[in-house]
N, CA and C atoms as a LAMMPS dump frame, in Angstrom:
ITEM: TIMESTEP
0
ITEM: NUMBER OF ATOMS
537
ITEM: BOX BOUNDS ff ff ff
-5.0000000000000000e+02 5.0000000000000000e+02
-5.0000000000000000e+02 5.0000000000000000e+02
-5.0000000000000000e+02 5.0000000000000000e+02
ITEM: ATOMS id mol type element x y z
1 1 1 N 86.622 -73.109 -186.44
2 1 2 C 87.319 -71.85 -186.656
3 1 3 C 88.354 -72.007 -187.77
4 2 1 N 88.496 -73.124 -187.568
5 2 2 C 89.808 -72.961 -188.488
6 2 3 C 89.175 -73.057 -190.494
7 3 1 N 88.246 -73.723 -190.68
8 3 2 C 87.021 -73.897 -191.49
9 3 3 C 87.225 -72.405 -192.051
10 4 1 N 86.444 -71.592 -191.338
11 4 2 C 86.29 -70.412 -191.156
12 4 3 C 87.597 -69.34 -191.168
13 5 1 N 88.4 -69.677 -190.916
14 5 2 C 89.982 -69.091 -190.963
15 5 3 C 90.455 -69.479 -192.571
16 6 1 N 90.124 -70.734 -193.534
17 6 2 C 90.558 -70.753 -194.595
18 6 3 C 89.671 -70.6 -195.304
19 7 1 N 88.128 -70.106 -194.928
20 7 2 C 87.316 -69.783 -196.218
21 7 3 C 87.213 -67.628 -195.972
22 8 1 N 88.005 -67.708 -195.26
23 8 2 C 88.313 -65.728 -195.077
24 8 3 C 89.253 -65.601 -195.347
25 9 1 N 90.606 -66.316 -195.609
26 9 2 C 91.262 -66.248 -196.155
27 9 3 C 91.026 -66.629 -198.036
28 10 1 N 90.079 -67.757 -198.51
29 10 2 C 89.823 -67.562 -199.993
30 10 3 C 89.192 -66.294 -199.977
31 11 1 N 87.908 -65.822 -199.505
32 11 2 C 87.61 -64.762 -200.016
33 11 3 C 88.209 -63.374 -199.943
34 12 1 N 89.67 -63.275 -199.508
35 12 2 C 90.28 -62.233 -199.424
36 12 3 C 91.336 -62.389 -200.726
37 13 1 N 91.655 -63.686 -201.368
38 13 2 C 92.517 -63.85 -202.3
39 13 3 C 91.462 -63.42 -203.392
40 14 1 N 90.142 -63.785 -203.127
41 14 2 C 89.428 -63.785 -204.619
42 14 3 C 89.006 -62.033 -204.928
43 15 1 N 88.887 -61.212 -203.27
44 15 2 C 88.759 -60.035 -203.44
45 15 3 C 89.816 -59.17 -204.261
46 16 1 N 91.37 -59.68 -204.078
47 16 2 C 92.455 -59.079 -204.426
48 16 3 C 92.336 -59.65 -205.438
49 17 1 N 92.19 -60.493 -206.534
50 17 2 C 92.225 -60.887 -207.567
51 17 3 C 91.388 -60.055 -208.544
52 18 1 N 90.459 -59.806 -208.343
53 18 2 C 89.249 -58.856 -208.271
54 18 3 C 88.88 -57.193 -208.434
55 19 1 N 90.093 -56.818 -207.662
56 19 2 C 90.891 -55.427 -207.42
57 19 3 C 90.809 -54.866 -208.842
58 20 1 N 89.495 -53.933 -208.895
59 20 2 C 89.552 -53.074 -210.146
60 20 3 C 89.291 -53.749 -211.028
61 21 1 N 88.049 -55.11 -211.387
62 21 2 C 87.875 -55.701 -212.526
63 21 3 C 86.075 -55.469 -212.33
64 22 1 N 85.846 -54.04 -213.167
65 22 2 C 84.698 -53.505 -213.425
66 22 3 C 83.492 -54.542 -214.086
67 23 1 N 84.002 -55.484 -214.31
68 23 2 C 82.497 -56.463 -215.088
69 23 3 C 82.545 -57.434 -213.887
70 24 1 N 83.187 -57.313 -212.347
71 24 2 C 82.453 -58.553 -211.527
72 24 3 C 81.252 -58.891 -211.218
73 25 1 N 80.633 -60.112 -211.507
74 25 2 C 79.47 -60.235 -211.334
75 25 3 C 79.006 -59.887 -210.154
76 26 1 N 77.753 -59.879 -209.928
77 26 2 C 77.295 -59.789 -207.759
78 26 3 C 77.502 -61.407 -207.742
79 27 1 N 77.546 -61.994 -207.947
80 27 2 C 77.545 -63.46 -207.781
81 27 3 C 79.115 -63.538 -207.011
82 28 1 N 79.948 -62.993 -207.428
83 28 2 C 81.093 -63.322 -207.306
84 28 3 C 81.528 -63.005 -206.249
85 29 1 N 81.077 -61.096 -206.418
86 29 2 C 80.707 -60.646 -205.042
87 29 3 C 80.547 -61.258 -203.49
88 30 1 N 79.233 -61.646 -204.272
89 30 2 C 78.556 -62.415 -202.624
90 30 3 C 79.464 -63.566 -202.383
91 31 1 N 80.217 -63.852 -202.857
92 31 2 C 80.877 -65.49 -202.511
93 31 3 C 82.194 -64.348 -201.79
94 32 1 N 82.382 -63.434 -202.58
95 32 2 C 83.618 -63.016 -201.505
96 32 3 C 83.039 -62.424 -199.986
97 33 1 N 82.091 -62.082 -200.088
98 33 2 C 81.835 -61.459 -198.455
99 33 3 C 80.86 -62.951 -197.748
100 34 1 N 80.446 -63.538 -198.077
101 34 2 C 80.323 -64.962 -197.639
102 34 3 C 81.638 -65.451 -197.477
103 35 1 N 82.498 -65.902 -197.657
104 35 2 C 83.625 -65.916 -197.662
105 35 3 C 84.809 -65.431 -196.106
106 36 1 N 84.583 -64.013 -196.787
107 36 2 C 85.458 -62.793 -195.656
108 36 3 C 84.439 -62.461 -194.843
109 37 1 N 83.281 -62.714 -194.727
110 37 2 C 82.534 -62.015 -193.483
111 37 3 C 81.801 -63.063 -192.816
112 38 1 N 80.461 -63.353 -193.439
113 38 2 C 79.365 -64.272 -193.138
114 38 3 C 79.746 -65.619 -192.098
115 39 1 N 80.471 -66.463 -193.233
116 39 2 C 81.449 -67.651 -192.411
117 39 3 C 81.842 -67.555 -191.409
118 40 1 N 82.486 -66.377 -191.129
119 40 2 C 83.041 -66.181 -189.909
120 40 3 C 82.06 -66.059 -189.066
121 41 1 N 80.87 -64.796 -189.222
122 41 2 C 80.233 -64.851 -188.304
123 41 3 C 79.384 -65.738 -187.411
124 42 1 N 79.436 -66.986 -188.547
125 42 2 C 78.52 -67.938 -188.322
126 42 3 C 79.682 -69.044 -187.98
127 43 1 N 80.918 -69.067 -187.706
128 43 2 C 81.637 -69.671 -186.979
129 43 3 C 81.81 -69.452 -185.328
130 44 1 N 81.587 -68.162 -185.308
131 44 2 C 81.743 -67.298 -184.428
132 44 3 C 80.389 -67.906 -183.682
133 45 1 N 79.23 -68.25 -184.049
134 45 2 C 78.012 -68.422 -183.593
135 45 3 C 77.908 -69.904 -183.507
136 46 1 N 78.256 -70.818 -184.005
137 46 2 C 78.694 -72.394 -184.02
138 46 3 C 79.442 -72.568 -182.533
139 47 1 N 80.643 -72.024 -182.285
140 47 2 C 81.344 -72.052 -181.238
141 47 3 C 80.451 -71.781 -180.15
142 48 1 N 79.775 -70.737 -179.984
143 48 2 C 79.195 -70.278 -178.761
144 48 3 C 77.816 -70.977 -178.4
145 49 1 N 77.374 -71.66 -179.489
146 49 2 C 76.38 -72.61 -179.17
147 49 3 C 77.1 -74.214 -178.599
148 50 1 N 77.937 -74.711 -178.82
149 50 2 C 78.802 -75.783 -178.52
150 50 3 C 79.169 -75.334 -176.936
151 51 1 N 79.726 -74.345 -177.03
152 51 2 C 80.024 -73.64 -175.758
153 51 3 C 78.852 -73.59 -174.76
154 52 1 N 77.873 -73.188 -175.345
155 52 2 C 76.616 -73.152 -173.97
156 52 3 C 76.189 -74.508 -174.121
157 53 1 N 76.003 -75.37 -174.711
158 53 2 C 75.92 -76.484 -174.553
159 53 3 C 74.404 -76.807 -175.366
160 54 1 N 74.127 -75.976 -176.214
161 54 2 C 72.647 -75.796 -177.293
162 54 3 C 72.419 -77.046 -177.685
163 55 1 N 71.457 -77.923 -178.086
164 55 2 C 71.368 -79.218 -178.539
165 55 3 C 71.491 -78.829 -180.276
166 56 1 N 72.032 -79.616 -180.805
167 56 2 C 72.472 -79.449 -182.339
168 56 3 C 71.381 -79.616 -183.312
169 57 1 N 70.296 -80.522 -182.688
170 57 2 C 68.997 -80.576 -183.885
171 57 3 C 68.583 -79.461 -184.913
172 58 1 N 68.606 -78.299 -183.801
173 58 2 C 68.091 -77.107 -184.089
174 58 3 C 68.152 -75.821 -183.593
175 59 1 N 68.776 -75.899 -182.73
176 59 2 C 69.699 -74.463 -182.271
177 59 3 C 70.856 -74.102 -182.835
178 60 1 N 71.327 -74.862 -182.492
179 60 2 C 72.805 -74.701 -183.419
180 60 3 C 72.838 -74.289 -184.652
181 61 1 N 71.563 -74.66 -185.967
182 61 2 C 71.789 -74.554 -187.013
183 61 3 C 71.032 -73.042 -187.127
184 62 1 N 69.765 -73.675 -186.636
185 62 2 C 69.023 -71.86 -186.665
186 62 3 C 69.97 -70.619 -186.325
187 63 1 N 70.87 -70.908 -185.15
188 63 2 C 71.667 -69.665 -184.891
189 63 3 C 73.162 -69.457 -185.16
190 64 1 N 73.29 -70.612 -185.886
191 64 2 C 74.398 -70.431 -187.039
192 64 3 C 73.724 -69.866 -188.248
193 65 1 N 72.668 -70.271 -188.963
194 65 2 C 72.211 -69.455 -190.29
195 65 3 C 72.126 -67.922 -189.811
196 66 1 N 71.112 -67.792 -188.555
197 66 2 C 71.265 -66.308 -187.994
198 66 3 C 72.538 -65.485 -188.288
199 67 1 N 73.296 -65.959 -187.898
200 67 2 C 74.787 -65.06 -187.882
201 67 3 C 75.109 -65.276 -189.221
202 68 1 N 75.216 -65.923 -190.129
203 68 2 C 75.763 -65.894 -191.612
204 68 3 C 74.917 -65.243 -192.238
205 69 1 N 73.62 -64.668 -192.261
206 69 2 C 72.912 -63.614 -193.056
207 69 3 C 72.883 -62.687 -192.618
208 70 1 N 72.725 -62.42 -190.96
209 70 2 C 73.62 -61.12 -190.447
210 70 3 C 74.697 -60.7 -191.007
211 71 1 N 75.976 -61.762 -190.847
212 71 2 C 77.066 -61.217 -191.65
213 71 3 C 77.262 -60.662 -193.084
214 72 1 N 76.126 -61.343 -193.818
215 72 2 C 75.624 -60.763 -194.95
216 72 3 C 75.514 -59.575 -195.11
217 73 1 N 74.226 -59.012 -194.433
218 73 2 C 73.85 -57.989 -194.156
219 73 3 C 75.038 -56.69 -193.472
220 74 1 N 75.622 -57.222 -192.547
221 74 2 C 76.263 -56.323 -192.169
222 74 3 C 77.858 -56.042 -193.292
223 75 1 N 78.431 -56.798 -193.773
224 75 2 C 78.841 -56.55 -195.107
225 75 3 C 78.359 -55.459 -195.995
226 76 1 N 77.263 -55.522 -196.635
227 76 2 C 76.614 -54.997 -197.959
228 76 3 C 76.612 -54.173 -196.839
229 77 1 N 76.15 -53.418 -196.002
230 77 2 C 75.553 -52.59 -195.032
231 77 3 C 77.096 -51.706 -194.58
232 78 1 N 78.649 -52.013 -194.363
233 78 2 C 79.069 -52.104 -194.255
234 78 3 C 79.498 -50.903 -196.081
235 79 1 N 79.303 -51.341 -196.77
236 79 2 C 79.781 -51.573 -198.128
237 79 3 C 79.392 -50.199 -198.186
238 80 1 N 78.078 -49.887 -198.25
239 80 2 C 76.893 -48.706 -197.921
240 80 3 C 77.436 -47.631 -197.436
241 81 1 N 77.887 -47.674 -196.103
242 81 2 C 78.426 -46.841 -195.512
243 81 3 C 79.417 -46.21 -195.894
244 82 1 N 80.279 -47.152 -196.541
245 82 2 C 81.515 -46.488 -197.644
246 82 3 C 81.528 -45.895 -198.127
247 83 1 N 80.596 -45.297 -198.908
248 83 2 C 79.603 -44.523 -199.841
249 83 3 C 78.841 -43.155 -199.257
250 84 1 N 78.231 -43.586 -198.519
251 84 2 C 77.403 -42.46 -197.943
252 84 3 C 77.454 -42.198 -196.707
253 85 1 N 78.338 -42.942 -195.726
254 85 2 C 78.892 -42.67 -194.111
255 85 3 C 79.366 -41.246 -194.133
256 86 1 N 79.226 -41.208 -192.878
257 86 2 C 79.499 -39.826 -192.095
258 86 3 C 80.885 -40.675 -191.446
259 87 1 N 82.435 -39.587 -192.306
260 87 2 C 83.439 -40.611 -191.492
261 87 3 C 83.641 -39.612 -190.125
262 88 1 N 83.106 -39.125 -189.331
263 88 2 C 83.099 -38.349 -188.219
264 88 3 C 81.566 -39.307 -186.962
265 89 1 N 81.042 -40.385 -187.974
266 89 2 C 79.573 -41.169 -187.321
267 89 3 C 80.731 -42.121 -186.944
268 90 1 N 80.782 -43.356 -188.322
269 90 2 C 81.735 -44.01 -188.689
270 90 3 C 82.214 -44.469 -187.655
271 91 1 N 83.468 -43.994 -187.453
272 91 2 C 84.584 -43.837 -187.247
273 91 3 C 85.992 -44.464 -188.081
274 92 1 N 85.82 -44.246 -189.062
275 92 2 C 86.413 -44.835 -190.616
276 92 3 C 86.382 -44.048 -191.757
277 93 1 N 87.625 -43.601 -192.654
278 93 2 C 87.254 -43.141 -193.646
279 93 3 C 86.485 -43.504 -194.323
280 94 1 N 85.737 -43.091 -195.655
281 94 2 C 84.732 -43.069 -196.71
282 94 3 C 85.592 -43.285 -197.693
283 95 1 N 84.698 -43.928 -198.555
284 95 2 C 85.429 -43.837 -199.989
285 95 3 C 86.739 -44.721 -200.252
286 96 1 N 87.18 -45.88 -199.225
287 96 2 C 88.041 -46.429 -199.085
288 96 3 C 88.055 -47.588 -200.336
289 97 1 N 86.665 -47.723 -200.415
290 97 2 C 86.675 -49.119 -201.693
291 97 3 C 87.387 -48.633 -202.639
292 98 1 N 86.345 -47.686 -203.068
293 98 2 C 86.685 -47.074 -204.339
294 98 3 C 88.283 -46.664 -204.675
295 99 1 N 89.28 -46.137 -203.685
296 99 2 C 90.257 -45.688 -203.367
297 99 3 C 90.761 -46.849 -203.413
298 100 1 N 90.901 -48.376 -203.168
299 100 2 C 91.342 -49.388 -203.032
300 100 3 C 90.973 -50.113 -204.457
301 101 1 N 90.117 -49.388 -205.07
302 101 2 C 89.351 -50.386 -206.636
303 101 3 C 88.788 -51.617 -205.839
304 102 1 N 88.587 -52.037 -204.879
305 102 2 C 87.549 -52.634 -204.303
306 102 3 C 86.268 -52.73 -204.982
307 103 1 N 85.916 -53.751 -205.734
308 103 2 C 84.088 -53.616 -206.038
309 103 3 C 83.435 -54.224 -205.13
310 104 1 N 82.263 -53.663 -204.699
311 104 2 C 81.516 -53.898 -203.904
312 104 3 C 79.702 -54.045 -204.457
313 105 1 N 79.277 -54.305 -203.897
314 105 2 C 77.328 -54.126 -204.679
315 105 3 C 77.039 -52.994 -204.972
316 106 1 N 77.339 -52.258 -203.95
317 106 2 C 76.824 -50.305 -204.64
318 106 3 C 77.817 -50.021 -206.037
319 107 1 N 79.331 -50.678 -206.082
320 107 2 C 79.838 -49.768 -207.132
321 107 3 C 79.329 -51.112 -208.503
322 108 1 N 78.647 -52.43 -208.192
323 108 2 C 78.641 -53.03 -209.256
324 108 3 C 77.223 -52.781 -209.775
325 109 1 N 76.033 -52.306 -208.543
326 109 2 C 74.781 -51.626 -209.217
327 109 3 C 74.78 -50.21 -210.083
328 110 1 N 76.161 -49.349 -209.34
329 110 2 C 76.251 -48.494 -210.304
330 110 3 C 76.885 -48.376 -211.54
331 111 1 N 77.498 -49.297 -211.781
332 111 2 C 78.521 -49.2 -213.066
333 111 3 C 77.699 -50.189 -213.836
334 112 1 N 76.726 -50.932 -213.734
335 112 2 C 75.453 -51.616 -214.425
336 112 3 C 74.325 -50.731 -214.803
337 113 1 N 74.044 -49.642 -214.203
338 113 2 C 72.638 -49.023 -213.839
339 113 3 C 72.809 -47.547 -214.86
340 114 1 N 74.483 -47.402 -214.621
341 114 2 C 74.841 -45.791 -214.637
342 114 3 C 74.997 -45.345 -216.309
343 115 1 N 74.559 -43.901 -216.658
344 115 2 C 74.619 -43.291 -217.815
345 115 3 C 76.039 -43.574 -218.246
346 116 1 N 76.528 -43.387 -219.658
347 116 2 C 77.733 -43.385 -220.26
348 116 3 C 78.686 -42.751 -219.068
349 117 1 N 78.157 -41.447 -219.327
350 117 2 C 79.039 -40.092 -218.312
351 117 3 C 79.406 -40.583 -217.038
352 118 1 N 77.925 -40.949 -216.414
353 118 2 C 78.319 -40.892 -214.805
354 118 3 C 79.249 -42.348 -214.725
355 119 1 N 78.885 -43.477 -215.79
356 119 2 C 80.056 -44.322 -215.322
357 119 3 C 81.018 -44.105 -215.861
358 120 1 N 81.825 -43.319 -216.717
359 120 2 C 83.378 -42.429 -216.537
360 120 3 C 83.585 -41.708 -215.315
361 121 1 N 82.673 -41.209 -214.779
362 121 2 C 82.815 -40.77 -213.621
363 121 3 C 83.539 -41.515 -212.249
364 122 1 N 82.981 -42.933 -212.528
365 122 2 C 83.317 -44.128 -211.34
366 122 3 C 84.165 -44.454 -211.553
367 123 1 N 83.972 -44.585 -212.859
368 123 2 C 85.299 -45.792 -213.626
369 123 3 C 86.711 -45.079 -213.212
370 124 1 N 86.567 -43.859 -213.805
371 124 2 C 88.112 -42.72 -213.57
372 124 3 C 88.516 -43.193 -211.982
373 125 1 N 87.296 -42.554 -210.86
374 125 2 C 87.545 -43.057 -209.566
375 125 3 C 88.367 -44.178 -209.571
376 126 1 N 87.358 -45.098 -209.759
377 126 2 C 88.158 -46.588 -209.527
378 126 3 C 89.426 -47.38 -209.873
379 127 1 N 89.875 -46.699 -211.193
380 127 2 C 91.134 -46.895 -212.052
381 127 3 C 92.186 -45.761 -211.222
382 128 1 N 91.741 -44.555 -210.152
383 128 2 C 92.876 -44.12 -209.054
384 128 3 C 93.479 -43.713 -209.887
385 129 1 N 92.835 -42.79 -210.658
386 129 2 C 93.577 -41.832 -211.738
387 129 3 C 93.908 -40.9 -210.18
388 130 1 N 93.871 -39.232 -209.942
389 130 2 C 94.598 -38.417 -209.245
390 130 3 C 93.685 -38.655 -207.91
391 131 1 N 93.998 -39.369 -207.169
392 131 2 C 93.104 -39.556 -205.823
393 131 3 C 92.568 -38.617 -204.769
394 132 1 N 93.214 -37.113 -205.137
395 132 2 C 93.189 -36.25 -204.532
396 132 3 C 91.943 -35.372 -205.477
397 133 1 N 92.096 -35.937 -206.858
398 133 2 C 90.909 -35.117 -207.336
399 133 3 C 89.336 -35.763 -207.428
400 134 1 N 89.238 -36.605 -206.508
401 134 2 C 88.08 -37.623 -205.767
402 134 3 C 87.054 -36.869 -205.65
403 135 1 N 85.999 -36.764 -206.194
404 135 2 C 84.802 -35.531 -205.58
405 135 3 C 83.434 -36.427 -204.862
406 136 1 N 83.733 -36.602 -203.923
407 136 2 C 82.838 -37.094 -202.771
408 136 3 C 81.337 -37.056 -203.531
409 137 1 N 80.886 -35.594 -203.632
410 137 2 C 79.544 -35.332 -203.577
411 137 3 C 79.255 -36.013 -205.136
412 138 1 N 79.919 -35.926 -205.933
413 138 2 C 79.478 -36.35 -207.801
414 138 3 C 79.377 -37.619 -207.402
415 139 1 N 80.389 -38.82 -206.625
416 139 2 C 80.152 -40.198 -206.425
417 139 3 C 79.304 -40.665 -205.964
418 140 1 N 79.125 -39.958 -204.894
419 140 2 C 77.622 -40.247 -203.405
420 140 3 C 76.464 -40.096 -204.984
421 141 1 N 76.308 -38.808 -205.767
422 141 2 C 75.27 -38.451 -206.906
423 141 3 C 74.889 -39.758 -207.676
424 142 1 N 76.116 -40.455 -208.046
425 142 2 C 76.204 -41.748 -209.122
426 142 3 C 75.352 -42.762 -208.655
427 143 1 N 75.714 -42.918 -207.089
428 143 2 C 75.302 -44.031 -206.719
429 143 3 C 73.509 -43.813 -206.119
430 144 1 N 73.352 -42.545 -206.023
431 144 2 C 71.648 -42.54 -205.784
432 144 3 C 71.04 -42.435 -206.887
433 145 1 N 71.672 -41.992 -208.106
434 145 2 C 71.026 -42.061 -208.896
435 145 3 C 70.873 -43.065 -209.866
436 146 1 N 71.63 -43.906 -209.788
437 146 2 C 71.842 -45.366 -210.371
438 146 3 C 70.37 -46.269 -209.282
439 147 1 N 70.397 -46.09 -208.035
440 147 2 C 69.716 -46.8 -207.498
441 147 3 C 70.368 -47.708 -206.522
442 148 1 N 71.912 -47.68 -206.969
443 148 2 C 72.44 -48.382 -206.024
444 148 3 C 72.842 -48.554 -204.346
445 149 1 N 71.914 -47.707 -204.126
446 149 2 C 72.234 -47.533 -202.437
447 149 3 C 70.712 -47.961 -202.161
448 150 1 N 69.787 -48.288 -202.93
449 150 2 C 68.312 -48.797 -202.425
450 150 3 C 68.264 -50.155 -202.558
451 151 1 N 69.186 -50.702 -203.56
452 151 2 C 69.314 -51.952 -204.487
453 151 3 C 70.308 -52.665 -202.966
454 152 1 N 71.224 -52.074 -203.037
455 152 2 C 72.029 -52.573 -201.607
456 152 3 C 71.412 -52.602 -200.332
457 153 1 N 70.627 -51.711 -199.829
458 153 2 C 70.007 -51.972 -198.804
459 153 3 C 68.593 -52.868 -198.473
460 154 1 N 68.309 -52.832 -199.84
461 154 2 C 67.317 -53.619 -200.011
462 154 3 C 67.77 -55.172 -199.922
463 155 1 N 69.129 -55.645 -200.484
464 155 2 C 69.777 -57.046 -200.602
465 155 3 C 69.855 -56.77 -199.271
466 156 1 N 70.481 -56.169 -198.274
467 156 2 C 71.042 -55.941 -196.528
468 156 3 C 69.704 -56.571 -195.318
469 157 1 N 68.426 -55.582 -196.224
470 157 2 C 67.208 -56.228 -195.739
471 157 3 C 66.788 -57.564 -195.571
472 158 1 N 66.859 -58.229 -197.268
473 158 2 C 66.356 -59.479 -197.126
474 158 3 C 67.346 -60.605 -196.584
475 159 1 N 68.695 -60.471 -196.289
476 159 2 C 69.657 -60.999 -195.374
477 159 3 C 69.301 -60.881 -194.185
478 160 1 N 69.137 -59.479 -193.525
479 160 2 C 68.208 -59.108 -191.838
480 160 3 C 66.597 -60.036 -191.81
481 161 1 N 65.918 -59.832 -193.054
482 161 2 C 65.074 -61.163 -192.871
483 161 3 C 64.916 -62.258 -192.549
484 162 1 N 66.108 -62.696 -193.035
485 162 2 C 66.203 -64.221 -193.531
486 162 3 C 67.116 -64.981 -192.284
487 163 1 N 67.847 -63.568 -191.157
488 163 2 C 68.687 -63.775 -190.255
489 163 3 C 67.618 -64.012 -188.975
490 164 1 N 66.771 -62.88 -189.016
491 164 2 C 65.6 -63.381 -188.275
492 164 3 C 64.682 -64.291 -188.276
493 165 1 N 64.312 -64.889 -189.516
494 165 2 C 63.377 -66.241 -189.951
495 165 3 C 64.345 -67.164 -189.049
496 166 1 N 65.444 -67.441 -189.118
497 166 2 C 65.98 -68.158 -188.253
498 166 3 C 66.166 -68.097 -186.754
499 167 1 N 65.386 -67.174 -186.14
500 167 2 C 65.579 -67.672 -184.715
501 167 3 C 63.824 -68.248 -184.464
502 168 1 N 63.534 -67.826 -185.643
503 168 2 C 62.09 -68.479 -184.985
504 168 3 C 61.676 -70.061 -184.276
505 169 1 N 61.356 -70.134 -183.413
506 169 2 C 61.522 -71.615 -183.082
507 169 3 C 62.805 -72.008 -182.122
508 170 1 N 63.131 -71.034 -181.94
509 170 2 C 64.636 -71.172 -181.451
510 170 3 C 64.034 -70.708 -179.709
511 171 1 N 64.315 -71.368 -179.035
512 171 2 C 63.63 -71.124 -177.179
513 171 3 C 64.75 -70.004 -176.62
514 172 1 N 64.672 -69.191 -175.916
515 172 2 C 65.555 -68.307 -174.973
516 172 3 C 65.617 -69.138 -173.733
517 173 1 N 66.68 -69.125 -173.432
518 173 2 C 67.411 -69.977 -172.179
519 173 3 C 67.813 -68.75 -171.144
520 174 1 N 67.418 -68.934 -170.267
521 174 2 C 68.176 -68.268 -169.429
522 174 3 C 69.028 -69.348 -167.843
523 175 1 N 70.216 -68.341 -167.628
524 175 2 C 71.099 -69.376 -166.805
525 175 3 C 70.483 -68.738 -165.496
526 176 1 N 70.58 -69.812 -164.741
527 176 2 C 69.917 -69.453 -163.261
528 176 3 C 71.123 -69.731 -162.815
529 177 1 N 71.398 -69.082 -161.308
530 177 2 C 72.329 -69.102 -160.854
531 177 3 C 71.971 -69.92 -159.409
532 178 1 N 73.342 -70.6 -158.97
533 178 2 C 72.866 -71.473 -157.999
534 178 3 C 73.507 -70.761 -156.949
535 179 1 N 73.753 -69.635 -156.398
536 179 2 C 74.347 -69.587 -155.206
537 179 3 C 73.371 -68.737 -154.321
């Protein structure tokens, strides 16, 4: 945990460092939500295999990778929702990245993907010129039409893949009870 407590803490310094710098690579990206998310989850999943008492050959690792491409996934997936959530589904405002200059995969597929126009469109967003003059529906527009909400869910997918390739081989235990 604690592993995991100072690599969510780098990727929260490298996110704030980050804050509104429109040419971040996805590379950089993914090391910050690997970082702030994944790690954890897959710390989170390390512990509870130690805890049930899993033999380490191959449980442990299979369902530690499980949870770190989950966390993947649920990140970018996470990211998604920011974008195109229902904040009444949610239960979280929308549009918080952007409002924060947060880059994320949807705003770095769209500001890669996007016409001159529509990326003034983001860019203005993201630079938190009048925050109140934010137009939901033109941003949600940018990002489907860039591709970036297929491009993201599609990366979310092959993380949910790659989270499941790992339990394969992996036995279900169940605890019997002795009383």
């Amino acid at each position: 945990m604690a592993d995991a407590s100072t690599k969510l803490a780098e990727g929260q310094i490298l996110e704030a460092i980050n804050l509104g710098n429109l040419s971040l690579p996805e590379e950089t990206y993914l090391k910050i939500i690997e970082n702030k998310t994944a790690r954890f989850f897959a710390a989170c999943a390390l512990g509870a295999t130690i805890a049930a008492g899993a033999p380490p050959e191959n449980v442990r690792k299979n369902l530690t990778d499980f949870a770190y491409n989950l966390g993947m996934a649920f990140q970018i997936t996470d990211d998604i929702l920011d974008i195109v959530g229902d904040q009444k589904k949610i239960g979280k405002p929308v549009l918080t990245d952007i409002r924060h200059s947060a880059i994320t995969l949807p705003i770095i597929v769209a500001l890669r993907n996007a016409s001159s126009a529509k990326r003034k469109v983001l860019t203005d967003a993201l630079r938190g010129g009048a925050q109140d003059m934010i137009e939901p529906d033109l941003l949600r527009s940018v990002f489907i039409e860039t591709n970036a909400i297929d491009y993201s869910f599609d990366m979310a997918r092959k993380y949910t893949e790659k989270a499941m390739e790992s339990l394969r081989g992996v036995q279900a235990n169940r605890l019997t009870s002795t009383s």
